[in-house]
Backbone as a chain_set.jsonl record, in Angstrom:
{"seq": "XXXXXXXXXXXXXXXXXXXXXXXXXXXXXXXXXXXXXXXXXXXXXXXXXXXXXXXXXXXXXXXXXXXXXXXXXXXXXXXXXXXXXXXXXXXXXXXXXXXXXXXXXXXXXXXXXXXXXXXXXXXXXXXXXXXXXXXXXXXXXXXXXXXXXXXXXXXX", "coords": {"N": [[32.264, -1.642, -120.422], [30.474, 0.621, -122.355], [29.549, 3.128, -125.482], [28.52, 5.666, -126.302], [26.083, 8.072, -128.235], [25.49, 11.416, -128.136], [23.032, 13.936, -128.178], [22.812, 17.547, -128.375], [21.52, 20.633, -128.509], [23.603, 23.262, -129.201], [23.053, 25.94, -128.703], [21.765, 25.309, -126.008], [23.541, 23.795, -124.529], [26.439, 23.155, -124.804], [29.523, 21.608, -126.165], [31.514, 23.689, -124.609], [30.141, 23.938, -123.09], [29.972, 22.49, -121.303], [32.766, 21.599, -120.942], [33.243, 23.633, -119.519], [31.452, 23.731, -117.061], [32.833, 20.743, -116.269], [31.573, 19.158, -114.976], [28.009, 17.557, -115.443], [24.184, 17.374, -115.171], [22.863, 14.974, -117.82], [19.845, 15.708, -118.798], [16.812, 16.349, -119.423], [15.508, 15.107, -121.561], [13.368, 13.374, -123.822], [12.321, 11.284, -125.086], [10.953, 8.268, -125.146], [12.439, 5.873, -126.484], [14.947, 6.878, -126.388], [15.095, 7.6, -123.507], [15.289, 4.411, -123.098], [18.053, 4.139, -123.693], [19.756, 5.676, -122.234], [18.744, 4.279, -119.716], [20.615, 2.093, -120.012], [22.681, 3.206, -119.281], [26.523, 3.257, -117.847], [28.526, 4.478, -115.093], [31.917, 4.944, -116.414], [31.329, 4.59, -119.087], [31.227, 6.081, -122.298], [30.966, 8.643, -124.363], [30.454, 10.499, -127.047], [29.566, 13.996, -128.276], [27.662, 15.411, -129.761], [26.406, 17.963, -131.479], [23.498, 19.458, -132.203], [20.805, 20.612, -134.618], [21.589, 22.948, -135.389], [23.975, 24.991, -137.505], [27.132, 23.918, -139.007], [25.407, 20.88, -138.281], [27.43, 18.011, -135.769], [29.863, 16.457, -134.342], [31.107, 17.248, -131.45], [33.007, 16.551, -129.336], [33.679, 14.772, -126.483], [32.83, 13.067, -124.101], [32.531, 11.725, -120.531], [30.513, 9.355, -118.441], [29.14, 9.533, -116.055], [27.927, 8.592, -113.52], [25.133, 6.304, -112.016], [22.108, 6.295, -113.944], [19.407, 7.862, -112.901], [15.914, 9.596, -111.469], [15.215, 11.894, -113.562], [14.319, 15.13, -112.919], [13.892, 16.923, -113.748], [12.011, 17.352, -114.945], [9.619, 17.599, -113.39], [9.843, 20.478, -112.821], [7.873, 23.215, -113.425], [9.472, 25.501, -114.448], [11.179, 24.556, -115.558], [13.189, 24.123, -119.312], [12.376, 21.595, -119.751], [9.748, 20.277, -118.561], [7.575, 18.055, -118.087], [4.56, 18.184, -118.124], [2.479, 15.72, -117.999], [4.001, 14.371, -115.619], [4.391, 13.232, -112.924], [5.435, 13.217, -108.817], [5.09, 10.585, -108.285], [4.656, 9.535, -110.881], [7.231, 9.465, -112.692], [8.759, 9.126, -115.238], [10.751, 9.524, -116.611], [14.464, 9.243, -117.118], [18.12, 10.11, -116.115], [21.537, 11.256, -116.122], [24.232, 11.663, -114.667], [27.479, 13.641, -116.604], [30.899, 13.788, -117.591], [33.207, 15.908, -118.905], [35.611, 15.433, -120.938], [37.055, 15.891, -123.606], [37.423, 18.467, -126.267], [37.026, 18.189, -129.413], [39.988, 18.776, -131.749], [39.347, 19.611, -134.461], [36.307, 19.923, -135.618], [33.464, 17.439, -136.262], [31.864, 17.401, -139.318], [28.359, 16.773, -139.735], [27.734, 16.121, -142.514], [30.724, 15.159, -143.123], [30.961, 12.893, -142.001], [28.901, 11.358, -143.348], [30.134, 11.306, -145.65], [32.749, 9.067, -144.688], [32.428, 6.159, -145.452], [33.306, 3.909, -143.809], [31.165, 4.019, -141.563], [28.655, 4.249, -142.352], [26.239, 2.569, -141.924], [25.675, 3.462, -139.468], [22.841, 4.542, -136.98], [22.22, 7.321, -136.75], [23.059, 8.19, -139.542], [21.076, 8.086, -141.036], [18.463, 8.329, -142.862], [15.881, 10.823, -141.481], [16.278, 10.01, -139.096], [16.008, 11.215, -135.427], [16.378, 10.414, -133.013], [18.022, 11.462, -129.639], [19.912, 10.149, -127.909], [22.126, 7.34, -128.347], [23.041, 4.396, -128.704], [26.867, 3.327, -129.723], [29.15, 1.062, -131.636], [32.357, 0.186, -130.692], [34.54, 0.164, -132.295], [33.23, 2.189, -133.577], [33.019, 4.198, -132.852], [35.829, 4.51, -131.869], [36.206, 5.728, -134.239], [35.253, 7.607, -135.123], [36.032, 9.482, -132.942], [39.079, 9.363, -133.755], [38.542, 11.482, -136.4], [37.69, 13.662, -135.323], [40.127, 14.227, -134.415], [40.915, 13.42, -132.171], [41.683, 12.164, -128.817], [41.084, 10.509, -127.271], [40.229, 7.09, -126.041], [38.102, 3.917, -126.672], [37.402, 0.755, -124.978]], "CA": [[32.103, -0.254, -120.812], [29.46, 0.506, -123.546], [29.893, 3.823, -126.072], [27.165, 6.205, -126.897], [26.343, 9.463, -128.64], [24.119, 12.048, -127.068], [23.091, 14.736, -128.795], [22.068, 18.619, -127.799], [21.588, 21.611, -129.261], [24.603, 24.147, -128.301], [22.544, 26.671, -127.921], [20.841, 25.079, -124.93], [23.998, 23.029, -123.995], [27.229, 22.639, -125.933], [30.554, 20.981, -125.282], [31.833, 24.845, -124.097], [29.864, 24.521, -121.519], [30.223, 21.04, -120.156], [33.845, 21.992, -120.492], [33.631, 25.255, -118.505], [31.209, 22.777, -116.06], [33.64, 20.23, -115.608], [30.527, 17.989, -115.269], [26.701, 18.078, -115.563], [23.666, 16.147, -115.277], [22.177, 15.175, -118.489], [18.856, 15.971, -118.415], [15.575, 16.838, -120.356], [15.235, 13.738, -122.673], [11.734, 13.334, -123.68], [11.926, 10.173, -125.883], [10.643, 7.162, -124.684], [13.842, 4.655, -126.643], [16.356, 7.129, -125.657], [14.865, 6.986, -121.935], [15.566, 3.162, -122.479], [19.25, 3.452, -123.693], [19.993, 6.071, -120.748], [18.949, 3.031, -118.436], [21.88, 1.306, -119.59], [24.279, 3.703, -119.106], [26.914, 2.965, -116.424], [29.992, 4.875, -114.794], [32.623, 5.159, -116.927], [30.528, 4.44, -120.073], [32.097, 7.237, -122.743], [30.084, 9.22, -125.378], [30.079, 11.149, -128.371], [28.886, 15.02, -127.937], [27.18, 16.199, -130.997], [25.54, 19.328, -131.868], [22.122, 19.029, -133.376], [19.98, 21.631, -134.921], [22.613, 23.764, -135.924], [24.497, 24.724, -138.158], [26.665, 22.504, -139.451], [25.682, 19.851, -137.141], [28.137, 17.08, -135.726], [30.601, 16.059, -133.439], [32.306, 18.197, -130.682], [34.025, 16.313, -128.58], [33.668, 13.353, -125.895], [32.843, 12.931, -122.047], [32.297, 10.467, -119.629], [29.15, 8.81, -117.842], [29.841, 9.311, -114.033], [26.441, 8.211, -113.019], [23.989, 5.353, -112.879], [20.778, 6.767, -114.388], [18.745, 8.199, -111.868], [15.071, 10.389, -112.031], [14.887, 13.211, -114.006], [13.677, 15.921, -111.411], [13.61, 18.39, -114.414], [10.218, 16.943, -115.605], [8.716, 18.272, -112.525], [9.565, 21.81, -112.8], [7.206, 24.206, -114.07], [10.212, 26.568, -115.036], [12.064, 23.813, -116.742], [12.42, 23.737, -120.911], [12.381, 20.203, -120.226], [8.867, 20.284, -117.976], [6.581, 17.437, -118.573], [3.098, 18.231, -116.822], [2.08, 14.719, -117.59], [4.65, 13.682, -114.79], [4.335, 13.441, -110.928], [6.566, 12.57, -108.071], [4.732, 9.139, -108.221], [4.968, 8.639, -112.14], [8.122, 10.532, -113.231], [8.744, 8.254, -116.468], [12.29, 10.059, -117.221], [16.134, 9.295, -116.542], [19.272, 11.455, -116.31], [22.768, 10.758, -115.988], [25.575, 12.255, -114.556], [28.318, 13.594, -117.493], [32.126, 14.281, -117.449], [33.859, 16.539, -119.846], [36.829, 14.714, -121.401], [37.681, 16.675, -124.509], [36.785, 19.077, -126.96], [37.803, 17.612, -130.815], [40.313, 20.057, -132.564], [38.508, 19.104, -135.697], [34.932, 19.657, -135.758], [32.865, 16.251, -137.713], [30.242, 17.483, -139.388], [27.358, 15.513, -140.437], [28.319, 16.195, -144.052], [32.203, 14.568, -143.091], [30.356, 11.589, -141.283], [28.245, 10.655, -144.23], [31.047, 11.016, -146.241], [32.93, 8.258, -144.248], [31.873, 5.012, -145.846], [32.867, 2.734, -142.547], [30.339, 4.71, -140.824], [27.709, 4.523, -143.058], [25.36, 1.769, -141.281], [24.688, 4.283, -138.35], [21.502, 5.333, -136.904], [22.727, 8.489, -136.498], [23.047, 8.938, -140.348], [19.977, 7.365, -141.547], [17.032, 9.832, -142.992], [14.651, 10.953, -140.403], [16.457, 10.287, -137.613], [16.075, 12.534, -134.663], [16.576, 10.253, -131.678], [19.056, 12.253, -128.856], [20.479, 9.405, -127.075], [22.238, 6.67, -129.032], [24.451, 3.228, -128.805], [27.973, 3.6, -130.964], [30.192, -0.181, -131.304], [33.699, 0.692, -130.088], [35.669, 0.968, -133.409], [32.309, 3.361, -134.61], [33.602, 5.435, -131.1], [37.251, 5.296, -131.981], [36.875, 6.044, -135.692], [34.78, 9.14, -135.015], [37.438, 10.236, -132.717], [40.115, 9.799, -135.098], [38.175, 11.86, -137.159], [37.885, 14.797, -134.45], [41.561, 14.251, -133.796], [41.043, 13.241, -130.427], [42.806, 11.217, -128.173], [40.021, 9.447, -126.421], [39.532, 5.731, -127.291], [37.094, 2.932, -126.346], [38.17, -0.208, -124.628]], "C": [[31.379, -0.191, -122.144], [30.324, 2.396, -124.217], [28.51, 4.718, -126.404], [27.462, 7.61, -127.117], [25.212, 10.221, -128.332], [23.914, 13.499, -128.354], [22.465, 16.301, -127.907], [22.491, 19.711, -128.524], [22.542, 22.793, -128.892], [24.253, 25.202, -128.251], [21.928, 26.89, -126.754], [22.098, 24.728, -123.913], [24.952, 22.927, -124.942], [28.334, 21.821, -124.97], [31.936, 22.083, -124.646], [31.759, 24.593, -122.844], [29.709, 23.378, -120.895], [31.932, 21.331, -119.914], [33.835, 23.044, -119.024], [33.066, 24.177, -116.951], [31.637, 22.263, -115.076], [32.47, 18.876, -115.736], [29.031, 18.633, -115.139], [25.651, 17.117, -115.816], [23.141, 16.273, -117.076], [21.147, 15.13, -118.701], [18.016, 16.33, -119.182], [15.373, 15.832, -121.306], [14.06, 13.108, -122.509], [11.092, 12.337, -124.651], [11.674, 8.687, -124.937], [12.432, 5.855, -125.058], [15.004, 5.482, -126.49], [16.238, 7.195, -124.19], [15.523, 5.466, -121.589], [17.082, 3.132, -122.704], [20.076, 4.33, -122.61], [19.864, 5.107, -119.699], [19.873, 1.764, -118.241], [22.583, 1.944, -119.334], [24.944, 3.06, -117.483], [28.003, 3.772, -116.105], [30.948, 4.292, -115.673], [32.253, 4.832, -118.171], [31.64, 6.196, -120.916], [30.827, 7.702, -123.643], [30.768, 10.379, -126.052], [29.661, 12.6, -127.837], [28.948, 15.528, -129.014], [26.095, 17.184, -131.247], [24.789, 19.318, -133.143], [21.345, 20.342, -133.579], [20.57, 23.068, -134.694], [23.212, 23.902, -137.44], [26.051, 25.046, -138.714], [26.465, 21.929, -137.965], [26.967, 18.967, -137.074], [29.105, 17.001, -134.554], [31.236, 17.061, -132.803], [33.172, 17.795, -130.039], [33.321, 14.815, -127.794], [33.787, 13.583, -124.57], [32.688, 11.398, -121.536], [31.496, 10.18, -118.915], [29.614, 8.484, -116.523], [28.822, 9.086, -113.309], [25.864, 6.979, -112.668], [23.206, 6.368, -112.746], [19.923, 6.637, -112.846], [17.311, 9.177, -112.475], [15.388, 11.663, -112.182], [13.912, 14.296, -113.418], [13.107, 16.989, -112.363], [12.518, 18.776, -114.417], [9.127, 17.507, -114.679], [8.672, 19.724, -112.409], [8.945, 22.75, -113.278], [8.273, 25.34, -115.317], [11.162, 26.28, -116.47], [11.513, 24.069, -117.985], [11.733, 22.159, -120.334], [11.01, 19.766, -118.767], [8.118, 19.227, -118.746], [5.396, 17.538, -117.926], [2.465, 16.883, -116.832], [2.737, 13.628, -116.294], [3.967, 14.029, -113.801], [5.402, 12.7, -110.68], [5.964, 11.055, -107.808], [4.778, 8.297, -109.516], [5.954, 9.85, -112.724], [9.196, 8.9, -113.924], [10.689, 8.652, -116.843], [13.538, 9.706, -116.666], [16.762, 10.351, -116.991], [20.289, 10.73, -116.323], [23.739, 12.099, -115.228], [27.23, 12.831, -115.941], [29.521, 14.46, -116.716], [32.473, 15.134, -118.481], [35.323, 15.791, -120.185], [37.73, 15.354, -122.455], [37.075, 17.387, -125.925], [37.667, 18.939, -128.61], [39.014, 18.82, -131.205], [39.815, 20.406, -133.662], [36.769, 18.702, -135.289], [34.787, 18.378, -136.67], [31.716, 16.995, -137.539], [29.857, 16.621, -140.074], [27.544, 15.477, -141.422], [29.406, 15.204, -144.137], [31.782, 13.487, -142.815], [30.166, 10.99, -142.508], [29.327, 10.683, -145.215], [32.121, 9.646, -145.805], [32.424, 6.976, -144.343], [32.159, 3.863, -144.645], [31.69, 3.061, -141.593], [28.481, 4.817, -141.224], [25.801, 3.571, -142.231], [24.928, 2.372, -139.723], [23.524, 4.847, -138.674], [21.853, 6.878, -137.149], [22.469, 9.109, -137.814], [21.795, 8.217, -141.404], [18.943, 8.668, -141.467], [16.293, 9.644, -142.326], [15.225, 10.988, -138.751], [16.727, 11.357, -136.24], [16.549, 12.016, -132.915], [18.345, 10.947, -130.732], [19.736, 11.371, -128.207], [20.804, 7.78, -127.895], [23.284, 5.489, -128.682], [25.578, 3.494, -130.062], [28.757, 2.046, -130.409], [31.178, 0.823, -131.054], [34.741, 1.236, -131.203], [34.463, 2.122, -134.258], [33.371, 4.676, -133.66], [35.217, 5.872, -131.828], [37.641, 5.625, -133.421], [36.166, 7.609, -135.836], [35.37, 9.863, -134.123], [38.374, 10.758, -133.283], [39.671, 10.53, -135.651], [38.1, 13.141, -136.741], [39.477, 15.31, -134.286], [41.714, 14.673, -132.57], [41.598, 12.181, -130.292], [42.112, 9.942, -127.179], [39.65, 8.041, -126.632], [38.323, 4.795, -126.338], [37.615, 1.412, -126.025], [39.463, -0.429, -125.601]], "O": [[31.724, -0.981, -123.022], [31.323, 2.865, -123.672], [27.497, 4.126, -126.777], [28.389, 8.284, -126.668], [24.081, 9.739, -128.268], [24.736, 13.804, -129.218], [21.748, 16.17, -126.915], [23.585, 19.801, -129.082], [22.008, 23.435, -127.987], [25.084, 25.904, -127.675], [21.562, 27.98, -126.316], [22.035, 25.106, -122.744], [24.531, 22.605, -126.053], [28.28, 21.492, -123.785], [33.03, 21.638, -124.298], [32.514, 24.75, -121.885], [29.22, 23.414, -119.766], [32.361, 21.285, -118.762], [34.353, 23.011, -117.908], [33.823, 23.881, -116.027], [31.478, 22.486, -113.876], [32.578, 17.882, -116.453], [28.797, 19.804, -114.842], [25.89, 16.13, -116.512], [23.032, 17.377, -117.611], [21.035, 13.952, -119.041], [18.628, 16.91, -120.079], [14.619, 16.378, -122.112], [13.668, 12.48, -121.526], [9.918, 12.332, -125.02], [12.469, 8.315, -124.074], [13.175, 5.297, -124.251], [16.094, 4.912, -126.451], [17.234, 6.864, -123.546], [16.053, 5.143, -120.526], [17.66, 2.248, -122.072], [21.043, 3.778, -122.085], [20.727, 5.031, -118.825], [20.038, 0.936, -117.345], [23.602, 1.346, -118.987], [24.365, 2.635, -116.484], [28.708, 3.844, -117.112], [30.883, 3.066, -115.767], [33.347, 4.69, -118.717], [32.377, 7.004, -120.352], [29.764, 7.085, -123.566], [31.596, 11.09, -125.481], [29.305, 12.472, -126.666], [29.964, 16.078, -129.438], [24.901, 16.906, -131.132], [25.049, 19.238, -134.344], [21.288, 21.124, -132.63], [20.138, 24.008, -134.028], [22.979, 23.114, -138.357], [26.343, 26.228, -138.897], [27.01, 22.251, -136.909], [27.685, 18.989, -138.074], [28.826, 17.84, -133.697], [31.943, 17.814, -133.474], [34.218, 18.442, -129.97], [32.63, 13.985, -128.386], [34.693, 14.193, -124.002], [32.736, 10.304, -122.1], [31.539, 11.14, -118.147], [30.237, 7.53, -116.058], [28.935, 9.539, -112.169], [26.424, 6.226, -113.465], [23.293, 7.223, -111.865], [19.846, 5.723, -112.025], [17.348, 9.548, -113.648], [15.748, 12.447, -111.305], [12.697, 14.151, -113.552], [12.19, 17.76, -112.076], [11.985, 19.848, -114.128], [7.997, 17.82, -115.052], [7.66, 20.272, -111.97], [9.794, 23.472, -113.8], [8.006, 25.761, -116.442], [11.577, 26.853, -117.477], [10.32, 24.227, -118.245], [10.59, 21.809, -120.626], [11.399, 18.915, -117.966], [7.977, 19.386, -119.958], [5.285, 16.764, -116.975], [1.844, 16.624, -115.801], [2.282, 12.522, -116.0], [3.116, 14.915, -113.728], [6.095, 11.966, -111.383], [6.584, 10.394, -106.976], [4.876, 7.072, -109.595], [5.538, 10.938, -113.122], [9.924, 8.071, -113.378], [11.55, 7.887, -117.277], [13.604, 9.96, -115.463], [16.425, 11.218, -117.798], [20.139, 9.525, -116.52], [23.689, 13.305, -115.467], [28.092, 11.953, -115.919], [29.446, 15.299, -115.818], [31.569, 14.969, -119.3], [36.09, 15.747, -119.223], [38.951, 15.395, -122.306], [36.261, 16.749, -126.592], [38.728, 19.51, -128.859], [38.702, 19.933, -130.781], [39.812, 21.61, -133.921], [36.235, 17.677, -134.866], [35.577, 18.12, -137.578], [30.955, 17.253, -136.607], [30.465, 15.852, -140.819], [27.618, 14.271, -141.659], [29.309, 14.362, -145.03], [32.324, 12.682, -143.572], [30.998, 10.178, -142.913], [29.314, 9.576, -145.752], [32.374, 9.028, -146.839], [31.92, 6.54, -143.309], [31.33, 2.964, -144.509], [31.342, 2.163, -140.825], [27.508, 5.264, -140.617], [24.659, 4.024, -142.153], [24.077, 1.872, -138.987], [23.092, 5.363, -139.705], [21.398, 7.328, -138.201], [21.889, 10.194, -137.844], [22.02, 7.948, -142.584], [18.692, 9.528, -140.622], [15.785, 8.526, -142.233], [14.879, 11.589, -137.734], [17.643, 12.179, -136.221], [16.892, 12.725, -131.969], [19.48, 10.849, -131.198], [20.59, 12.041, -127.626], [19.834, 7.041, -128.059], [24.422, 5.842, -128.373], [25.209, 3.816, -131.192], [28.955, 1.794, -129.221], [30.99, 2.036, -131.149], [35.474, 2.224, -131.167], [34.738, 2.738, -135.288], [34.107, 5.624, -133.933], [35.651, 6.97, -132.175], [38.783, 5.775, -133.856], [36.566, 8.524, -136.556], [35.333, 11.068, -134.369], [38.672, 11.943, -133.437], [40.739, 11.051, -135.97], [38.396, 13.978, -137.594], [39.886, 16.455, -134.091], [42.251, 15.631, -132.014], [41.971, 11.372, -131.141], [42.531, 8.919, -126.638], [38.735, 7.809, -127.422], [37.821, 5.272, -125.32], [38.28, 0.884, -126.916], [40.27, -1.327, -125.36]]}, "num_chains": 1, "name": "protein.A"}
């Protein structure tokens, strides 16, 4: 079982509405190295759900990877945000996943509380510039940013 943190903007997508859901694919991811760490994901894989380009940003809660990575169908839709016209059904470059809803923190982390957190400090996540949406977390990063939600969710 691996750990990862996804990110999306909760105006597009929060952890409301994967709750209300139940589940949902994840979908629209238009980076090339978060395309590649979506191709590891596996069933029962866990993640992180943090709210980006907000404000404050940071942690909402935590689901579950009920999937293997499969094509991103979005990329083909005209209607879609997440439309790439450089795709076709012969080069459609993108993955998805399948997500669970698991739990919604009682305790927001915001990115402020994170960087405050000196075991935490050697994440991508809180490194200047970074913008990538799809991320690897080790297992005690996973269950210390839980604790920190005051959730109940842990990692092997």
């Amino acid at each position: 079982m691996a750990c990862w943190l996804l990110k999306s903007e909760p105006d597009a997508f929060s952890i409301d509405d994967l709750q209300h859901l139940g589940k949902a694919p994840w979908d629209g991811v238009r980076n090339y190295q978060a395309r590649n760490h979506i191709a590891h994901m596996q069933p029962g894989d866990l993640f992180l759900f943090y709210h980006s380009s907000c404000s404050p940003p940071g942690l909402a809660g935590c689901g579950e990877i009920i999937s293997s990575p499969y094509s991103d169908q979005s990329a083909l839709d005209p209607n879609s945000s997440a439309f790439d016209p450089r795709a076709s059904a012969d080069k459609l470059p993108w993955l998805c996943v399948d997500v669970r809803w698991r739990e919604k923190f009682p305790c927001f982390v915001s990115l402020s509380a994170l960087k405050a957190c000196s075991e935490l400090q050697h994440l991508q996540l809180l490194k200047r510039g970074n913008r990538l949406s799809v991320m690897p977390l080790m297992d005690n990063d996973f269950n210390l940013m839980v604790k920190l939600g005051g959730g109940i969710t842990t990692a092997c």
